[in-house]
C-alpha positions in Angstrom: 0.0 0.0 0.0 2.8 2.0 1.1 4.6 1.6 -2.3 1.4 2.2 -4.3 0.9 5.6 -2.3 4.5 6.7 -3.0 4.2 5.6 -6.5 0.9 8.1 -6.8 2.3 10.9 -5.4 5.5 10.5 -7.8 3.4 10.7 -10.4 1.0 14.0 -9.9 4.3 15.8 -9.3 5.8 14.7 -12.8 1.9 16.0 -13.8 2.7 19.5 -12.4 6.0 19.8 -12.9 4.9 19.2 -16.6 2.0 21.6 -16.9 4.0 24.7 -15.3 5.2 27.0 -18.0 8.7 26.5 -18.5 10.6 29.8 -17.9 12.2 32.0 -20.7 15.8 32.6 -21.1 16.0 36.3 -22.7 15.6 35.6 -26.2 17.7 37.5 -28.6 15.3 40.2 -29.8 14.6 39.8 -33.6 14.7 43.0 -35.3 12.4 44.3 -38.1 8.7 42.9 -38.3 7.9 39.1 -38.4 9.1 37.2 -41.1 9.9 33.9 -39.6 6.0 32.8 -39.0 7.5 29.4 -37.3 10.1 30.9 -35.2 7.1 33.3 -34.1 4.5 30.7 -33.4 6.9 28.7 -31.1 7.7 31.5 -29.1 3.6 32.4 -28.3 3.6 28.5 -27.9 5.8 28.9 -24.6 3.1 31.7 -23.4 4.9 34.6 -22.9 4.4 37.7 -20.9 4.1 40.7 -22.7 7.3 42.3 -21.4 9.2 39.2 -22.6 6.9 39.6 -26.1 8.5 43.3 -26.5 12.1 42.2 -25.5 11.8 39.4 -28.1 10.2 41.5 -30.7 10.8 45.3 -30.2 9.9 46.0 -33.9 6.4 44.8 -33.8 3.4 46.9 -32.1 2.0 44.6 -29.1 -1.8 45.5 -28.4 -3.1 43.3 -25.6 -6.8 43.0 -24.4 -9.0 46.0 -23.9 -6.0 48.2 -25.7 -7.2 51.2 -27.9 -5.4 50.7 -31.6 -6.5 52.2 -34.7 -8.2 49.6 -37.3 -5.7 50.4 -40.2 -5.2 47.0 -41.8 -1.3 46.0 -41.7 -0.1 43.2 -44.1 3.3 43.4 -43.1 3.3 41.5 -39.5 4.4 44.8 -37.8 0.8 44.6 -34.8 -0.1 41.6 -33.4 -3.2 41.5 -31.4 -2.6 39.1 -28.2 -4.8 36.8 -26.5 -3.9 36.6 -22.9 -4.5 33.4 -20.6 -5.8 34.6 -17.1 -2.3 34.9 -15.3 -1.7 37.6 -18.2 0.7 35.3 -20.7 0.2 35.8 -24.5 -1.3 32.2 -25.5 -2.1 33.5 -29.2 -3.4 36.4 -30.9 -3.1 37.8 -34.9 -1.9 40.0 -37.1 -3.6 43.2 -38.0 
């Protein structure tokens, strides 16, 4: 019993260690407006926040929830429109 209770317990704290976000080392910030669409979309994949967004992409215009931006239509990749989770980490957004 005792084995099966240590055996549990081993296992829900792989389970959180696993669903914690996995901190960010400073990414070198990539300059200019995004080009490198992969590159981009694994760096929202790691949910970052959205001073660690503007240190990684000083270039482009960061416009998080509830932000007042004009509606001009960018095709160039220069505003991205985030999607926040509710501890405040970009977990998507678009280009506008």
């Amino acid at each position: 019993m005792r084995r099966l209770l240590c055996a549990v317990l081993l296992a829900a704290a792989g389970l959180a260690a696993a669903c914690q976000h996995t901190p960010m080392n400073d990414p070198k910030p990539v300059r200019g407006f995004v080009t490198d669409m992969d590159t981009f979309k694994a760096f929202v994949a790691r949910h970052p926040t959205a001073e660690q967004f503007r240190k990684a992409y000083p270039d482009v215009t960061l416009i998080l929830p509830g932000q007042m931006a004009t509606r001009e239509f960018r095709m160039n990749n220069s505003r991205y429109f985030a999607e926040l989770d509710g501890e405040g980490r970009i977990t998507g957004g678009k280009f506008m």
